[in-house]
N, C-alpha and C positions, 0 to 999 in steps of 0.2 A: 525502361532503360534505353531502347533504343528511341524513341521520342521524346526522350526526358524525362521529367517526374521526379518523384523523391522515395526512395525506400526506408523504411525503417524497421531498424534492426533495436525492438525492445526486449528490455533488462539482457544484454550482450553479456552482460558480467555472468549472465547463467549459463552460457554457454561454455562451452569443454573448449580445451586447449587448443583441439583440431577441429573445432568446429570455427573461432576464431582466426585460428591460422588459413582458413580459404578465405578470410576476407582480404588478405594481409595484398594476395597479387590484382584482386577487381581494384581496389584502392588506391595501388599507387600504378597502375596502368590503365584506370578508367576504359576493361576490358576484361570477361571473362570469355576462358575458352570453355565449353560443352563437345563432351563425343559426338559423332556425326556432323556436329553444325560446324565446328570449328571456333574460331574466335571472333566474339559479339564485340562491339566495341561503344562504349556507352556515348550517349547527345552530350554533347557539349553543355546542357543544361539538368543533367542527369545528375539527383542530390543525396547524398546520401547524411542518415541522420541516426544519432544511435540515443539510446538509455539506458542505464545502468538503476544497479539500486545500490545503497549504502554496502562500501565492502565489507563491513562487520556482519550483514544477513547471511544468514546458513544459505549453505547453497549456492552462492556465489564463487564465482573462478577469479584470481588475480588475472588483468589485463598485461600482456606481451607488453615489454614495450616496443614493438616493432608494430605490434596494432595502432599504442597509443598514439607509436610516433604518426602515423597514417591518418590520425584523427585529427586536424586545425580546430577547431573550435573547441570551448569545452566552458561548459555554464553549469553554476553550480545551483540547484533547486534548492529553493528552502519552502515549509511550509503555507499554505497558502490561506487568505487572512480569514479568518473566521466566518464572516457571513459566505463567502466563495466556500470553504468546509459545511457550511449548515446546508447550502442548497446542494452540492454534491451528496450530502447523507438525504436529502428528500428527495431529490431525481432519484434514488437509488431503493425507494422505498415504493414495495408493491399497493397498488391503488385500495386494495382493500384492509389493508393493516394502517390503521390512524394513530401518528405519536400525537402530540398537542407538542406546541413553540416551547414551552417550558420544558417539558419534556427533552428536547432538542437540545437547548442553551444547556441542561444539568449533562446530559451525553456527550458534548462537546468540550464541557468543563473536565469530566473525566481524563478525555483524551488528551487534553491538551495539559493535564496536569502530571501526567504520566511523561509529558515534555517538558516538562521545569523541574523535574528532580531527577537533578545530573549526579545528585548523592549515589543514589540507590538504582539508579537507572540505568543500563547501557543503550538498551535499541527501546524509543520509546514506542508507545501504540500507531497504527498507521489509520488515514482515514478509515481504511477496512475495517479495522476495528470500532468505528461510529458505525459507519454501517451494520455492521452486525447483531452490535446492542438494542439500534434502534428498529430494525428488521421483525428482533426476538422479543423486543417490548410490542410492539404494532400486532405481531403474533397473538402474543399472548391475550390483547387487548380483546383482538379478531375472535378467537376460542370463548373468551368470555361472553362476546355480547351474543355469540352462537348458540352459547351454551352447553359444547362440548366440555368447559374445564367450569365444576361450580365453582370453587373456590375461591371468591375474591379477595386479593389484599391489597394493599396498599401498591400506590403504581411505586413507589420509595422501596418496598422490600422487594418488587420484583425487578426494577433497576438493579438493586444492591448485588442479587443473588444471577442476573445477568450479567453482570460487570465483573463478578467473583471468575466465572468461567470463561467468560472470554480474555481476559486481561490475563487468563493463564498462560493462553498460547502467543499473546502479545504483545506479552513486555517480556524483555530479556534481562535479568539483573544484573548486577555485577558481581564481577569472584567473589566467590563468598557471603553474596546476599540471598534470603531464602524469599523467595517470591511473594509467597502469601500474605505475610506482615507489611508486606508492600502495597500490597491491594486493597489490605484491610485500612489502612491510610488516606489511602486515596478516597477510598468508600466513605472514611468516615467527614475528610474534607470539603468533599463534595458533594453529596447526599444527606450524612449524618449518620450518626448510630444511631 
């Protein structure tokens, strides 16, 4: 702050009322004061940047608008385009857990199919949710060739029944829609019964 630089302040919207309201005076007086120090006074090239997530997610706070008013910029994120989602679910995948590319594209389809049914859907899956699948499949694959899990089935049924439990805490439906029958959908467009 006091040589400049940029701060970021991620997913703001989770933070409390009065955890947002101390941003409210550094903001518009590019300066905070601290006990004993007194008051800091930020560089001239000192940036501030914030992130929110969708205010429909639990857990989120409505923004002041005395904050928002403090905030000049404001860009709205959309989804980012599928090969950039497939290599963020592989960067994110331990070296010893192996999906195969098709494996990937079928995981990916999932997710993003849980983003075109605005029927049934309120908060769709988030990359997270690829990562997790593909994590839990790469897992499973790992145990197998270990030989801790005998059991082998089809990588189709252990996607299906991967997908069944994450997609629970994942997708939020809308009033009145019962999750399951959702997933079982998606399961079956995707993968297949």
């Amino acid at each position: 702050m006091l040589e400049g630089g940029t701060f970021l302040a991620n997913e703001i919207n989770r933070a409390t009322e009065y955890s947002q309201n101390t941003l409210l005076d550094p903001l518009e007086e590019a300066s905070i004061g601290i006990p004993h120090l007194g008051r800091i006074k930020a560089d001239e090239s000192f940036f501030f940047i914030c992130a929110m997530n969708p205010e429909e997610l639990s857990g989120t706070h409505r923004l002041s608008e005395a904050l928002k008013d403090r905030i000049k910029v404001w860009i709205k994120l959309t989804y980012p385009e599928k090969a950039t989602e497939l290599d963020i679910i592989r960067i994110n995948l331990p070296e010893q857990f192996m999906v195969e590319e098709s494996e990937l594209e079928l995981i990916y389809s999932i997710i993003d199919e849980t983003r075109k049914n605005k029927v049934d859907i309120e908060v769709p899956a988030s990359i997270r949710a690829g990562i997790a699948i593909a994590k839990l499949l790469g897992r499973r694959r790992y145990l197998e060739e270990k030989g801790i899990v005998k059991q082998k089935e089809s990588v189709y049924v252990h996607l299906a029944d991967i997908t069944k439990h994450v997609l629970l805490g994942s997708i939020k439906p809308k009033p009145g829609v019962k999750v399951q029958p959702v997933i079982d959908r998606i399961i079956n467009r995707t993968i297949g019964g």
